[in-house]
N, C-alpha and C positions, 0 to 999 in steps of 0.2 A: 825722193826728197830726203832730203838730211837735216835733222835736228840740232839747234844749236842753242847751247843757252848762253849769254851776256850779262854779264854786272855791273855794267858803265854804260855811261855814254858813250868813251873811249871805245870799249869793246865794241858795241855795237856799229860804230864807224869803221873801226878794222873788219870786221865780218863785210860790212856794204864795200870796202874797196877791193876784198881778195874774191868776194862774188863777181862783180866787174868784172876784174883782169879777168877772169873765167870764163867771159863772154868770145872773147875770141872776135876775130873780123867778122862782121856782119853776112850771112849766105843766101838771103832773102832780098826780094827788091821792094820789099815793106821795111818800115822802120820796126825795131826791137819793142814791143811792145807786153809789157810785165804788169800782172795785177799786184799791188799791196791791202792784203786782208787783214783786216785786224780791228777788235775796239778801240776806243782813245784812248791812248796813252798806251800804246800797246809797240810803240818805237818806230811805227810809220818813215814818221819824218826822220830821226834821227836817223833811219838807214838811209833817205834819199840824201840828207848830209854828205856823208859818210861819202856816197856813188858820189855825189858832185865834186867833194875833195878830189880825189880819187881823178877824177877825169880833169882837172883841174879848175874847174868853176870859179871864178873870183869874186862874185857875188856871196852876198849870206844867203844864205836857204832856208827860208821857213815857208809854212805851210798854206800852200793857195786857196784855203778855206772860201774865203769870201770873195778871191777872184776870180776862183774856180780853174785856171792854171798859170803854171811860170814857165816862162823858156829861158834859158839859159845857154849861153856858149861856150862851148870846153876851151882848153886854151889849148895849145901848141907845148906848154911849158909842161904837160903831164910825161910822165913816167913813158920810154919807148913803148912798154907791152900795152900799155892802154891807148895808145896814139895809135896803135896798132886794131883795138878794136874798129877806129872808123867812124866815131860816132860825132858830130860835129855840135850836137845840141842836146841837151839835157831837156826832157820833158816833163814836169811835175803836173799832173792833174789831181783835182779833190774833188771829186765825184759825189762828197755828201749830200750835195745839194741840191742834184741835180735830180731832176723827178723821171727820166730813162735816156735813152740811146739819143732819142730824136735833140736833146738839149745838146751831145757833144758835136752832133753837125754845127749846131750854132757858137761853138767856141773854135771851130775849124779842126776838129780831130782827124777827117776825113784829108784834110791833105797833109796833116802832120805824117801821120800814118802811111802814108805812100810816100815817103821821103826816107830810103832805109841810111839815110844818119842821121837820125833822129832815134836816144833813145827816149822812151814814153814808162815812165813809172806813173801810173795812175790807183790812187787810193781811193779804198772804196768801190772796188771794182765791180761788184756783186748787184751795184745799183741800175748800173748800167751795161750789164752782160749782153742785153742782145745788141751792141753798139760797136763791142768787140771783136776780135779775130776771135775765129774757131783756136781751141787749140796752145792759146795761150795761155801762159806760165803766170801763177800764180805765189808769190809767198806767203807764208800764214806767218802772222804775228801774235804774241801771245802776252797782255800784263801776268808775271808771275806774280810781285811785290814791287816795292818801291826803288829797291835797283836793279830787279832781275828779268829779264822779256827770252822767251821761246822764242824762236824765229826759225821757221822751214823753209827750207830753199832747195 
């Protein structure tokens, strides 16, 4: 993992689009699936921002708190290297709320997840661990102060 610290929102959104490109074409026939760890305010959302620019999302992005998740369709108009990862929908999940594993069957994670273009940032991942793939990738977010966030990747 690598340590990174941001002072913007800005930042933090360029951090989330050069993680992306990173991602490379999909090698799995599961969808990408990425924990976001972190307390409130600790730039969750503003990294899945950041990814959805990024792939080209044309929605606004905020946080499925009380839907408990958003899907999103990339567009075609992204960058070739990321058109190149593969990934045809952006998955936001917020797992705060949800009391374990057996809740995310009922928001259909179970076939999101077996669809590898589909990627899956779900926050809050810790709540719902045994619901997850083994093995899965985790970033750590961190509130430093009032512009500044940690983030492990």
């Amino acid at each position: 993992m690598s340590e990174h610290l941001t002072k913007s929102l800005e930042e933090t959104q360029k951090l989330a689009a050069e993680w992306v490109a990173s991602l490379g074409n999909p090698v799995s026939k599961m969808a990408k699936v990425v924990g976001l760890s972190g307390e409130l305010g600790s730039g969750k959302t503003s990294f899945v921002q950041g990814v959805a620019k990024a792939l080209g999302v044309e929605e606004h992005v905020t946080s499925p708190t009380f839907i408990l998740e958003r899907i999103y369709p990339t567009s075609h108009l992204a960058s070739l290297e990321l058109r190149g990862a593969g990934f045809k929908q952006l998955v936001h999940i917020d797992a705060y709320r949800l009391e374990g594993a057996h809740e995310l069957k009922q928001i259909g994670f179970d076939e999101l997840a077996a669809d590898p273009s589909n990627l899956i940032l779900i926050e809050w991942p810790e709540r719902v661990a045994e619901g997850l793939p083994s093995g899965m990738t985790t970033l750590k977010f961190e509130f430093i102060d009032d512009q500044t966030r940690k983030i492990e990747l």
